[in-house]
C-alpha positions, -999 to 999 in steps of 0.1 A, spaced: 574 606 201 550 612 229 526 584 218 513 560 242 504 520 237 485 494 247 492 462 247 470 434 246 481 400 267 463 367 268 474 347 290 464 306 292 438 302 319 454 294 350 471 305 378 509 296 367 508 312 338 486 342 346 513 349 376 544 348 352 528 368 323 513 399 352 552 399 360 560 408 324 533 432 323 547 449 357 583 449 343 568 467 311 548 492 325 574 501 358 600 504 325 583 524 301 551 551 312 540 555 278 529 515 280 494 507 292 485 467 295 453 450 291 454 416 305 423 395 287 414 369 319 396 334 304 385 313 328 385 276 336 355 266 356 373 244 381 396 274 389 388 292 420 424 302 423 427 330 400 404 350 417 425 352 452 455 360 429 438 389 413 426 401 441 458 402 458 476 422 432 475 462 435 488 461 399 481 505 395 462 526 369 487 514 337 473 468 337 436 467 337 420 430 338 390 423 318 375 390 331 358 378 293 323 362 301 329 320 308 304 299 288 297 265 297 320 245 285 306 213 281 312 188 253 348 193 243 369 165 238 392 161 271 423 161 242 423 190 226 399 208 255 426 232 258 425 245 219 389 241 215 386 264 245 409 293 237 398 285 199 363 291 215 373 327 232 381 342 198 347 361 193 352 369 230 385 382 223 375 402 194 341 422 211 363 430 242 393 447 217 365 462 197 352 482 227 390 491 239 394 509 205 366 523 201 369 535 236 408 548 227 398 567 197 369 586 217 400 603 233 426 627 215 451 613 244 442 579 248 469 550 239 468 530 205 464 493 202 500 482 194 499 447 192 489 415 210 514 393 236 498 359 234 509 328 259 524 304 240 492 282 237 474 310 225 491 314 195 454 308 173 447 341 189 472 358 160 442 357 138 426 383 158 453 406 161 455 404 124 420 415 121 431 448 142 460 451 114 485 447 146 511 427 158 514 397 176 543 382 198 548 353 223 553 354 259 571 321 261 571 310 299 593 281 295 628 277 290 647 286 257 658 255 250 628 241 256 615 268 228 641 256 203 634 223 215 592 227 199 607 247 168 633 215 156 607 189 162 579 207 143 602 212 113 615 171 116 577 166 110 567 193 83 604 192 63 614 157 69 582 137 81 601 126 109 576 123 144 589 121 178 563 94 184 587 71 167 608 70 195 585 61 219 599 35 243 637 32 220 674 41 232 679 66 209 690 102 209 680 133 195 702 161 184 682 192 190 701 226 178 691 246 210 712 215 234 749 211 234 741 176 244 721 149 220 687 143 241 677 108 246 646 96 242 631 90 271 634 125 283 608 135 258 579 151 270 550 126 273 531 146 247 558 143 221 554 107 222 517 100 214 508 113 172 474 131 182 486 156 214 515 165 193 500 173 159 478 199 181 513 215 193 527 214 158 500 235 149 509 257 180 545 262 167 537 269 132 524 301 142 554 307 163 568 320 129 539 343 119 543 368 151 569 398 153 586 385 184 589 360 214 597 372 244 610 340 271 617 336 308 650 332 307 682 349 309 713 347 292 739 336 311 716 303 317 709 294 284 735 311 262 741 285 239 700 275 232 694 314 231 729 320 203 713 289 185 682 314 177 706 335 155 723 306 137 689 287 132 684 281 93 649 283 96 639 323 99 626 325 133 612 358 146 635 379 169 638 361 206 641 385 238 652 368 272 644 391 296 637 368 323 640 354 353 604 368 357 593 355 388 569 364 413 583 365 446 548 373 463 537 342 450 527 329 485 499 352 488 479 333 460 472 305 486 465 323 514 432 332 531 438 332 572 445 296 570 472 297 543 489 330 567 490 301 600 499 276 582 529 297 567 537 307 600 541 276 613 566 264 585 590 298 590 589 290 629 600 252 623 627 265 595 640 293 618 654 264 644 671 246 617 706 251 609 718 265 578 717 247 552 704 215 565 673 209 553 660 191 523 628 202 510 608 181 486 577 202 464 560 189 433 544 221 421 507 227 421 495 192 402 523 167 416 511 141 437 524 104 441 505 72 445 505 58 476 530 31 470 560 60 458 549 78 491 559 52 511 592 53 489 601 89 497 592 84 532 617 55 535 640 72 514 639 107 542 642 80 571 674 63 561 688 95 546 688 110 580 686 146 568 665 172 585 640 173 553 604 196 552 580 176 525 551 190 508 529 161 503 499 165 483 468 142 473 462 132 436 430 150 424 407 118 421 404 92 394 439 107 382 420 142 367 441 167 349 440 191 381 450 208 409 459 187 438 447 190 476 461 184 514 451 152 530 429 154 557 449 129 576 488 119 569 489 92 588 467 71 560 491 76 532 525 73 554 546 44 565 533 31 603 549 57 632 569 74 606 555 107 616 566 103 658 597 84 640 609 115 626 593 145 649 621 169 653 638 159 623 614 166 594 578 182 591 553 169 565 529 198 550 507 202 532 504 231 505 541 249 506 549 285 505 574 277 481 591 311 473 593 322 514 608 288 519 633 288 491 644 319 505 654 305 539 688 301 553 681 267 561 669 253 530 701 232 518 688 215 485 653 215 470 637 182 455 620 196 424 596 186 396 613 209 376 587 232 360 605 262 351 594 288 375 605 267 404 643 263 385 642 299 382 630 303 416 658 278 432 684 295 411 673 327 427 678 321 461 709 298 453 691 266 463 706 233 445 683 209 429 679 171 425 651 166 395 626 148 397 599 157 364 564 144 366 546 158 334 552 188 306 582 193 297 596 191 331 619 158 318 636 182 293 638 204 316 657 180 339 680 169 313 687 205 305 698 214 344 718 179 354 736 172 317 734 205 301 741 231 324 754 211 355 731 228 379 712 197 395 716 161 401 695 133 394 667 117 409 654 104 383 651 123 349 627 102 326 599 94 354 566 107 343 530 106 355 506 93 332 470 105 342 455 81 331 468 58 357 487 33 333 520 23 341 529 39 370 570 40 374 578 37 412 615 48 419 626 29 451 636 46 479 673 35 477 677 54 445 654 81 462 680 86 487 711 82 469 704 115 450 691 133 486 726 125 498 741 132 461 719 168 467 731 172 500 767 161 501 777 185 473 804 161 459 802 177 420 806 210 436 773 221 425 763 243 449 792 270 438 776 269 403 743 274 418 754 304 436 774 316 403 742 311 385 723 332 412 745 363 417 739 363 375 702 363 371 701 392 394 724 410 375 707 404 340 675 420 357 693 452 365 702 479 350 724 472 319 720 433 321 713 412 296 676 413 302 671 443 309 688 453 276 669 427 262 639 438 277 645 477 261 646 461 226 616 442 226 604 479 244 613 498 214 599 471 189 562 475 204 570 513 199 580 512 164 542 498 155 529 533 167 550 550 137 
């Protein structure tokens, strides 16, 4: 029984999902010392951030990182770059396993490959692990009703040929089995709504049914109906383990070189003479930006509001590129005349935001969110409240999911959505803006208390004899049964 194992993870370049899936590594290794992780790093060349992440982590003797040699990646189509690159990684993948088993069996005590934990865009990957004869499962960062969400629409098209994309722009509903609620339309993910983007993620999901197990960032308290639907589903689905909310709470430390540290500073000096809870802070995650026009918007919207408010404002990468987004070099070009000495005292624009620390603080009284899903987990975690406001992936499901289904968040808006390529920018006015600060602010639907609820909960699922801890074991014992 004394056999140790090694698992193989692959995480999707990039620093949100890398963070998440080093968690899960952590959470494995702290909880079972016969488990040894090998964390496969591929690279995007415009990414400098992952770097300064690794670098910052003092992850001990049981994760090693193996950084797989980046080519230049020239000449994919801007599409599908994303499967064309991991699809390109798959030699990579294989030389680097080759050499960790050759180097495992050269020792009488070394651990044994026991299977693969793929993100859930590198699910092509399963080929590889099948090559090794071992497992594969999905780390599923997301939410689980998102999950069931990707499952019902991919068997719509392959059972039914029914395609999302025929809703595009129509007042109809969907009735997913993962969502108490029939979803309308327009909270479809952008992707779901164009034939080419979603065929590739079809072809994603289909191999969600060829691995042993898919392990998600969630808990189940949060999602109990989507995460019950996986047991009724007709369609066999492989075993699901929520042993979330994974989060990295040292998060901050990715951004920071001695700049990052000052600037942080600064914030938690200006936060510490606010009063509890007063202030509204507004984040967009690491590729939200606004045109110029919606800035104005928000900044009108903060004005008339009159709440103390702290705004992370960022600058669209240029020409509306798929990327990371940067601090202006001078607020006053984007924001309304004197709005800046209009409000001194009452809010503080910023720049890059050290979300987590912030979220954390006593005086943070709501949080104006794009709604990926580490930031929900995040705001649930410190008992923050939320008012949605999506810009791309499937942050509008995600909305839906936390004002309609689960009552955790008001509205903003819940359909906006950034195209990148510029076209038909929606602008939400500032009067709507502000109605859901005050909404956010004023508690009227009593949301806060479920917040809180929610809160006290996902810290209990992470202990000891909690849901996802117990969760966490199964999956745990699985990986161990492939040694036998």
């Amino acid at each position: 029984m004394n056999k140790k194992a090694d698992l193989v993870f692959i995480p999707t370049p990039g620093v949100g999902h890398l963070g998440s899936t080093v968690e899960l590594a952590k959470l494995l290794v702290h909880r079972h010392q016969r488990i040894s992780i090998t964390v496969l790093i591929m690279k995007l060349p415009s990414d400098s951030k992952v770097n300064t992440y690794l670098n910052s982590l003092s992850a001990g003797d049981s994760i090693n990182f193996v950084h797989l040699p980046s080519d230049d990646l020239q000449g994919f189509d801007p599409r599908s770059f994303f499967t064309s690159f991991i699809e390109s990684h798959k030699p990579l993948v294989k030389e680097a396993v080759s050499k960790l088993v050759h180097s495992e069996s050269a020792s009488h005590d070394s651990p044994r490959l026991a299977g693969f934990v793929l993100d859930m865009f590198c699910t092509s990957m399963t080929d590889v692990a099948d090559e090794f004869g071992v497992p594969s499962y999905i780390f599923f960062p997301p939410s689980a009703g998102f999950l069931g969400f990707m499952l019902h629409t991919q068997a719509l098209y392959d059972e039914q040929n029914k395609h999302t994309a025929e809703l595009k722009d129509s007042d109809s509903e969907l009735e997913v089995p993962s969502l108490v609620n029939p979803m309308p339309a327009r909270v479809l993910p952008s992707v779901y709504l164009e034939k080419e983007g979603s065929m590739i993620v079809f072809e994603q999901v289909r191999r969600f049914h060829r691995v042993k197990g898919i392990v998600v960032n969630s808990f189940m308290e949060l999602e109990s109906y989507a995460i019950k639907s996986f047991s009724n589903a007709e369609t066999k689905i492989p075993p699901v383990y929520p042993i979330g909310p994974v989060l990295n709470l040292e998060g901050d430390r990715i951004a920071l070189g001695s700049s990052g540290s000052k600037t942080k500073a600064e914030i938690m000096e200006w936060l510490d003479d606010q009063p509890a809870p007063s202030v509204v802070f507004l984040c967009f995650g690491s590729m939200g930006s606004f045109s110029e026009e919606q800035v104005k918007e928000i900044a009108y919207a903060l004005e008339q509001s009159g709440y103390r408010f702290l705004w992370s404002l960022r600058q669209p990468s240029p020409n509306g590129q798929f990327t990371t987004t940067s601090d202006y070099t001078n607020l006053t070009d984007v924001l309304p005349e004197g709005f800046l000495d209009r409000t001194v005292g009452v809010g503080k624009v910023i720049g890059w935001a050290p979300q987590v620390s912030i979220l954390a603080h006593k005086a943070i009284g709501g949080f104006v969110s794009h709604c990926g899903w580490n930031s929900i987990l995040e705001s649930i975690w410190f008992e923050v409240p939320m008012a949605t406001w999506p810009i791309y992936a499937e942050q509008q499901f995600n909305a839906f999911e936390m004002v309609i289904e689960l009552g955790v968040a008001v509205e903003i808006k819940m359909d906006y959505r950034k195209e990148f390529s510029g076209e038909n920018q929606m602008i939400v006015r500032s009067r709507e803006i502000e109605k859901g600060i005050k909404k956010l602010m004023e508690d009227e639907n009593g949301i806060r208390k479920r917040v809180k609820e929610m809160s006290e909960k996902s810290k209990k699922a992470m202990m000891e004899g909690g849901s996802s801890f117990t969760s966490l074991g199964c999956f745990i014992d699985d990986v161990m049964s492939n040694l036998s």
